[in-house]
N, CA, C and O atoms as CSV, one atom per row, in Angstrom:
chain,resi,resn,atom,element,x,y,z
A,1,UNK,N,N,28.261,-14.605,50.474
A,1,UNK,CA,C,27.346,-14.307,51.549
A,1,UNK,C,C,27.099,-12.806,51.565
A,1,UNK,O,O,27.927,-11.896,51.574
A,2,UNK,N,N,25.848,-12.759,51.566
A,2,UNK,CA,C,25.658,-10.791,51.921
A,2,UNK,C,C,25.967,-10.254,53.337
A,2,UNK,O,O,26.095,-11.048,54.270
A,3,UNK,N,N,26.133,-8.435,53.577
A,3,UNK,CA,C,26.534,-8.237,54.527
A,3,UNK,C,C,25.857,-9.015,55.906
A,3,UNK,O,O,25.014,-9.911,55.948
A,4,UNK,N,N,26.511,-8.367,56.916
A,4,UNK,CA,C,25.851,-9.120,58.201
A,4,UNK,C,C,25.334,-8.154,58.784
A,4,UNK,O,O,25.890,-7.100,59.090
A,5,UNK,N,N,23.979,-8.542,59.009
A,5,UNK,CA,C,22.854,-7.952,60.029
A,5,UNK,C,C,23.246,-8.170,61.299
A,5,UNK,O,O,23.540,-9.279,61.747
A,6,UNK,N,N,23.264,-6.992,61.993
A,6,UNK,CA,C,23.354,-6.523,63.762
A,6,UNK,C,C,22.406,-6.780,64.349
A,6,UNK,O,O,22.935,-7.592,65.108
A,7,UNK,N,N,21.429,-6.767,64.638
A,7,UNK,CA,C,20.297,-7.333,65.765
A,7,UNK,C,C,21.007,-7.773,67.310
A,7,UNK,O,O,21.853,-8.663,67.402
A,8,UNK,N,N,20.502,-6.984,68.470
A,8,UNK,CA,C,20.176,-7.489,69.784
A,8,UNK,C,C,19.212,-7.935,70.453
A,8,UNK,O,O,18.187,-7.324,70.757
A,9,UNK,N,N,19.639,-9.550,70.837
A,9,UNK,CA,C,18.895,-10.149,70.973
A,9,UNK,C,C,18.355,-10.350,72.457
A,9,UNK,O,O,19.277,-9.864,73.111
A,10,UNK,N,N,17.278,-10.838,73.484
A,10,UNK,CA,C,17.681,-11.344,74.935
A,10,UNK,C,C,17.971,-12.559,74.606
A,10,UNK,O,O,18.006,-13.285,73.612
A,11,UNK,N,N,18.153,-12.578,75.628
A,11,UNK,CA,C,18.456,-14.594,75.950
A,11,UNK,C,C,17.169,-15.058,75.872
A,11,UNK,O,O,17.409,-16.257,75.728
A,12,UNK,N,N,15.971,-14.965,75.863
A,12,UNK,CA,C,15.042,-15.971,75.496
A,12,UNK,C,C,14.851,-16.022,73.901
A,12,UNK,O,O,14.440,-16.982,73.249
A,13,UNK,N,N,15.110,-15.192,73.591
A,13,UNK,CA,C,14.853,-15.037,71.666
A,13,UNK,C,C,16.399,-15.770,71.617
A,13,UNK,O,O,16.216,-16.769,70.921
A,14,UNK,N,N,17.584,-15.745,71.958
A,14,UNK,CA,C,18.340,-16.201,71.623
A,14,UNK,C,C,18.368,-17.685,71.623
A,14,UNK,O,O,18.900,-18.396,70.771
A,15,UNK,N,N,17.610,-18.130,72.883
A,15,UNK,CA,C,17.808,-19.671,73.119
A,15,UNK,C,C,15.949,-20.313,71.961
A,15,UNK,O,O,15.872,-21.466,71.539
A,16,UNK,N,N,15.040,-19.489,71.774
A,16,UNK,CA,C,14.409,-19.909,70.654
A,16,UNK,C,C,15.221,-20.288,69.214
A,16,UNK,O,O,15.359,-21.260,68.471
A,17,UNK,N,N,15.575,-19.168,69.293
A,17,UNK,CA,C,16.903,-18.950,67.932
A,17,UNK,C,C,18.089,-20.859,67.646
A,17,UNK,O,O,18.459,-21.346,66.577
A,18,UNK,N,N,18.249,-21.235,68.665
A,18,UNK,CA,C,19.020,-22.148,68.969
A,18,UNK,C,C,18.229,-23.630,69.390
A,18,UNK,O,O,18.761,-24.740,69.378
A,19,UNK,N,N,16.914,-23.339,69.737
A,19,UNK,CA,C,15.846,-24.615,69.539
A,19,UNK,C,C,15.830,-24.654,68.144
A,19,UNK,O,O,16.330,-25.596,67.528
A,20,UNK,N,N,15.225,-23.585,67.530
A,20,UNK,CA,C,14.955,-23.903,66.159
A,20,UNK,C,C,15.790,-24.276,64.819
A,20,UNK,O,O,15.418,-24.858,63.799
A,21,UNK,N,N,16.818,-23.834,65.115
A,21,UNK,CA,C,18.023,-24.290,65.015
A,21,UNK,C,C,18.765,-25.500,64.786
A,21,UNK,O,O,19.325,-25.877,63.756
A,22,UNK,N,N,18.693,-25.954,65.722
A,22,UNK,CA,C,18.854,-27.443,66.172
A,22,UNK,C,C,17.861,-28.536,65.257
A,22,UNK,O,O,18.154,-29.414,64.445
A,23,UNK,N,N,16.443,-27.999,65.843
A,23,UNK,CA,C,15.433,-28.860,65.426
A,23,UNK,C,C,15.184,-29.046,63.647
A,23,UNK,O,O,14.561,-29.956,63.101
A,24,UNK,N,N,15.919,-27.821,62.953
A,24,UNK,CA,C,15.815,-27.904,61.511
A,24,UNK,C,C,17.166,-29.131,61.103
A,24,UNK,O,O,17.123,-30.137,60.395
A,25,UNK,N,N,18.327,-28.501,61.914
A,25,UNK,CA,C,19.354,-29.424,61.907
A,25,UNK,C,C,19.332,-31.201,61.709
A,25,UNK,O,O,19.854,-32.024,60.957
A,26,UNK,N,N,18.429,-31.199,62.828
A,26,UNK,CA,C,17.957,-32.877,63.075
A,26,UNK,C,C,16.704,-33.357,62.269
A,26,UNK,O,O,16.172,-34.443,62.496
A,27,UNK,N,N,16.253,-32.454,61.283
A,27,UNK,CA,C,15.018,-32.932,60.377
A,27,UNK,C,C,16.068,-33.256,59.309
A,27,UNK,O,O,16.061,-34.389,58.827
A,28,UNK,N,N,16.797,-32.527,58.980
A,28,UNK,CA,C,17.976,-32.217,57.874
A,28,UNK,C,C,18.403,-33.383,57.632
A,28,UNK,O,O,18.027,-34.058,56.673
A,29,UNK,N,N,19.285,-33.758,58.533
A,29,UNK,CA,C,20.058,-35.042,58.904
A,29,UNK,C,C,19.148,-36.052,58.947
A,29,UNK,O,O,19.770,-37.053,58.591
A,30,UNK,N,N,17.994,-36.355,59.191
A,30,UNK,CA,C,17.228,-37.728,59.249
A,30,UNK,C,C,15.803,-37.261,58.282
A,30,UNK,O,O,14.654,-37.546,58.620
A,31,UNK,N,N,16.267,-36.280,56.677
A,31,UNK,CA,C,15.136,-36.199,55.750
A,31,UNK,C,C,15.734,-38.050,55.128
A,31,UNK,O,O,16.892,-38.467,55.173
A,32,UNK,N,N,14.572,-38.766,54.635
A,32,UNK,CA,C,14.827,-39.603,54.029
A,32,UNK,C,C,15.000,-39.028,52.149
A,32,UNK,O,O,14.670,-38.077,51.440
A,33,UNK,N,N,15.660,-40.208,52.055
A,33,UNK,CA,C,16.449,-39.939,50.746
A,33,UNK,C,C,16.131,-41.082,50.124
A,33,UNK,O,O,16.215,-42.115,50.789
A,34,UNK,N,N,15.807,-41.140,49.073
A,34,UNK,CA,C,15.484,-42.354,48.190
A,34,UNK,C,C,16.384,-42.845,47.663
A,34,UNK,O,O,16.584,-42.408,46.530
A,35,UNK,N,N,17.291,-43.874,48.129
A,35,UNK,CA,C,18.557,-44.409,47.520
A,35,UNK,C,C,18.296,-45.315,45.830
A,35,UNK,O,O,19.192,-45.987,45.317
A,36,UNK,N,N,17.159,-45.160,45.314
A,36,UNK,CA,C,16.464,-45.838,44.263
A,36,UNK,C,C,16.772,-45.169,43.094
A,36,UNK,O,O,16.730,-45.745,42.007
A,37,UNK,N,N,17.088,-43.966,43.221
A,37,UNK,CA,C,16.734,-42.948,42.494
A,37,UNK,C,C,18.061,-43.194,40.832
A,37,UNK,O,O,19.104,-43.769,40.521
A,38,UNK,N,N,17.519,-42.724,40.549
A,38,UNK,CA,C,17.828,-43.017,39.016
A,38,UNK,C,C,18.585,-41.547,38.284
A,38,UNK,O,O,19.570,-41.501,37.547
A,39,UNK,N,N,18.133,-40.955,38.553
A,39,UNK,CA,C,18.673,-39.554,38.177
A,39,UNK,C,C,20.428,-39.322,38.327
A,39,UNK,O,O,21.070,-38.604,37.561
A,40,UNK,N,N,20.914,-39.957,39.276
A,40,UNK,CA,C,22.123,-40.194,39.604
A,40,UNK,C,C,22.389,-38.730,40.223
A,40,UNK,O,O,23.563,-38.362,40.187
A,41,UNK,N,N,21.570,-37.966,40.711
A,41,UNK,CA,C,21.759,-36.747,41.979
A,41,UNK,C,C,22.006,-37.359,43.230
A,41,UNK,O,O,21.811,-36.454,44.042
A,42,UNK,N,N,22.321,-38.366,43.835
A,42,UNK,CA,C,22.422,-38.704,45.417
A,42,UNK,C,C,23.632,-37.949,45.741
A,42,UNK,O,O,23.805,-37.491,46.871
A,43,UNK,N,N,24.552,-37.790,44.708
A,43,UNK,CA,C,26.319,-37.583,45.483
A,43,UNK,C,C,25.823,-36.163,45.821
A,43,UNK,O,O,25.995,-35.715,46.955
A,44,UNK,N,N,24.990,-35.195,44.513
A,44,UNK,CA,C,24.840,-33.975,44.402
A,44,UNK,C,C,24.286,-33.404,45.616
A,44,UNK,O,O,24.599,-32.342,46.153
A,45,UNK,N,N,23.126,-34.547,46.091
A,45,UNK,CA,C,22.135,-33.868,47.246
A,45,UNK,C,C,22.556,-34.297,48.040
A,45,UNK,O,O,21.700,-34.116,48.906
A,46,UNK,N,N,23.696,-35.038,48.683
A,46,UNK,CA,C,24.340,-34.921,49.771
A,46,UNK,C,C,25.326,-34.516,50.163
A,46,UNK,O,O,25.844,-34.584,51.278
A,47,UNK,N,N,25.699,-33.978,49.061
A,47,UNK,CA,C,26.739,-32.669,49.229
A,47,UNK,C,C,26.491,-31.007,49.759
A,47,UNK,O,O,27.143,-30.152,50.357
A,48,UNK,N,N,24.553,-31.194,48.878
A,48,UNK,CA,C,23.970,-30.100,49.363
A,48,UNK,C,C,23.575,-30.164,50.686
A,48,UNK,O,O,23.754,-29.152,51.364
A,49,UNK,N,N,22.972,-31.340,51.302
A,49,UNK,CA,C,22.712,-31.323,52.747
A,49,UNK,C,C,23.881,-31.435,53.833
A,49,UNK,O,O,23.776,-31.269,55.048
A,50,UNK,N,N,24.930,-31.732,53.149
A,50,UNK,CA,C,26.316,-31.632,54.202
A,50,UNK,C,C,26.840,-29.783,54.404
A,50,UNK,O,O,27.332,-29.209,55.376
A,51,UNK,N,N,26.352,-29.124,52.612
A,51,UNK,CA,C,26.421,-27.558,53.412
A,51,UNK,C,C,25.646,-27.273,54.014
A,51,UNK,O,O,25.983,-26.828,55.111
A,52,UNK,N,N,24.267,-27.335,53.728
A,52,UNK,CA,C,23.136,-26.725,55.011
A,52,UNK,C,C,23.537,-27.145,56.137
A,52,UNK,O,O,23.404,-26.280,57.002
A,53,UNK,N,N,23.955,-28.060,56.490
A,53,UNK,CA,C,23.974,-28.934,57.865
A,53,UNK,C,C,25.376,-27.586,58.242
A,53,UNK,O,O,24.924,-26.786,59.061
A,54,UNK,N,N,26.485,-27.322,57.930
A,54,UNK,CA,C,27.362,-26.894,57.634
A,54,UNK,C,C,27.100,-25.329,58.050
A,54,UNK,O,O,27.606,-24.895,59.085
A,55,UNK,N,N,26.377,-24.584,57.295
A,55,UNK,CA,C,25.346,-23.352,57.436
A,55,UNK,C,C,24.871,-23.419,59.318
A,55,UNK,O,O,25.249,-22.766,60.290
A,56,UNK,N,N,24.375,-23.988,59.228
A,56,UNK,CA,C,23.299,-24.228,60.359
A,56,UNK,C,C,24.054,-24.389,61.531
A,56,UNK,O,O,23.667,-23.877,62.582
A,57,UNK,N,N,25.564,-25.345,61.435
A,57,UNK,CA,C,26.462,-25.553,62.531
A,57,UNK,C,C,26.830,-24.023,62.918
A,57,UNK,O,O,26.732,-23.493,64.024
A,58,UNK,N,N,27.097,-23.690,62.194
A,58,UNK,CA,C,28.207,-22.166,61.600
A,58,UNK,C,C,27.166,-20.712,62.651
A,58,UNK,O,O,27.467,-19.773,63.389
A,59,UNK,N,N,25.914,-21.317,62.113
A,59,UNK,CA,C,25.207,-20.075,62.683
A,59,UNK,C,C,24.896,-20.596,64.736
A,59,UNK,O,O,25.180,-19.837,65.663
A,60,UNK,N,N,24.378,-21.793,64.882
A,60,UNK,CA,C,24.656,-21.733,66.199
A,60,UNK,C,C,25.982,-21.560,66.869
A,60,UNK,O,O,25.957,-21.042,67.985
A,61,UNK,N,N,27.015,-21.875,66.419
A,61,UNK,CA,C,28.581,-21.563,67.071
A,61,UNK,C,C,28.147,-20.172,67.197
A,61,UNK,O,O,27.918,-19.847,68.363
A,62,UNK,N,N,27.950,-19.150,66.210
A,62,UNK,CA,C,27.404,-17.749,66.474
A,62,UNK,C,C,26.941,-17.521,67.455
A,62,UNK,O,O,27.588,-17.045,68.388
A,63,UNK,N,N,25.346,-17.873,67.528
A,63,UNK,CA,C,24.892,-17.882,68.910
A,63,UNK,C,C,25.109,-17.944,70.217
A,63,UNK,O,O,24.712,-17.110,71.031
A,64,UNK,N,N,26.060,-19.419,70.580
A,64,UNK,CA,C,26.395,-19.941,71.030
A,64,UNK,C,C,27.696,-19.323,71.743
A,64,UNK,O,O,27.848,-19.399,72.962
A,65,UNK,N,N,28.551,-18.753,70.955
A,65,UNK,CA,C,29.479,-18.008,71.274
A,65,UNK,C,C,29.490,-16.688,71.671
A,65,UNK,O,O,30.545,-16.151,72.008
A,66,UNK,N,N,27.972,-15.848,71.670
A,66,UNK,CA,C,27.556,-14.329,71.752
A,66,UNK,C,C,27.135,-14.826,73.226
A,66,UNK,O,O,27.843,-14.312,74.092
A,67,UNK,N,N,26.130,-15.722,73.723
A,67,UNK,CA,C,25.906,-16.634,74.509
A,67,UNK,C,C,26.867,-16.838,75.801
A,67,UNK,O,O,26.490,-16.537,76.934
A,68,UNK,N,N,27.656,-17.172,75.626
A,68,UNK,CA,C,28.630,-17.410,76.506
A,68,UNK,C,C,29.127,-16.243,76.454
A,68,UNK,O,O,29.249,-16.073,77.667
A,69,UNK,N,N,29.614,-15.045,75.872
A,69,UNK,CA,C,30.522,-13.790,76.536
A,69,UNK,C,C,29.367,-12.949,76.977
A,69,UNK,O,O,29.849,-11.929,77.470
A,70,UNK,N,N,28.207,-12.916,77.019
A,70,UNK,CA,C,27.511,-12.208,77.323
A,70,UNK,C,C,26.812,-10.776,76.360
A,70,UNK,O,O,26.091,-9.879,76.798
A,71,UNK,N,N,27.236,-10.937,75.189
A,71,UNK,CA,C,27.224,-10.279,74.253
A,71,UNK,C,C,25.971,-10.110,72.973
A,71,UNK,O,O,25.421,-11.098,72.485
A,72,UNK,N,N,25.650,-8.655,72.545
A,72,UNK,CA,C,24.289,-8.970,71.472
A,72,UNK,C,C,25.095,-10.257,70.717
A,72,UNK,O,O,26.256,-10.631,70.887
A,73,UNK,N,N,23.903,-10.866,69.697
A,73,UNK,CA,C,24.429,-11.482,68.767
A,73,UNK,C,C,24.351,-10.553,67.415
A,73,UNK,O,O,23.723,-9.498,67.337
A,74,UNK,N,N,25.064,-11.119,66.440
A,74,UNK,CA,C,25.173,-10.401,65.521
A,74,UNK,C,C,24.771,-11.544,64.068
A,74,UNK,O,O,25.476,-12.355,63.466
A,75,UNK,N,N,23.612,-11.214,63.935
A,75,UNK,CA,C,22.801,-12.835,62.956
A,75,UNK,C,C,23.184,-11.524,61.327
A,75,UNK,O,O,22.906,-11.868,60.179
């Protein structure tokens, strides 16, 4: 992972930050997947969508946790 960017955020950019968030989360989790597939990548690409999903948890706990102490976030 590269360094981490500082940015202060308000709470309305923060709680956008955490819609959008979410909403990529839940496209993620219900992209259809072609169980047909022949290539024999299914194990591969759901290993890859269990890290994004993974990524994505990781960064709202961030939020989420700057959020609750009252604190910039640090994305």
């Amino acid at each position: 992972m590269s360094e981490p960017l500082h940015i202060e955020l308000s709470d309305f950019q923060r709680d956008i930050l955490l819609k959008g968030l979410r909403y990529v989360r839940s496209s993620r989790m219900m992209e259809f997947r072609d169980l047909q597939d022949k290539s024999g990548d299914e194990e591969k690409a759901e290993i890859q969508r269990r890290d994004e999903l993974g990524e994505i948890r990781h960064l709202v706990e961030l939020l989420d946790r700057k959020t609750r102490k009252g604190e910039p976030a640090a994305v």
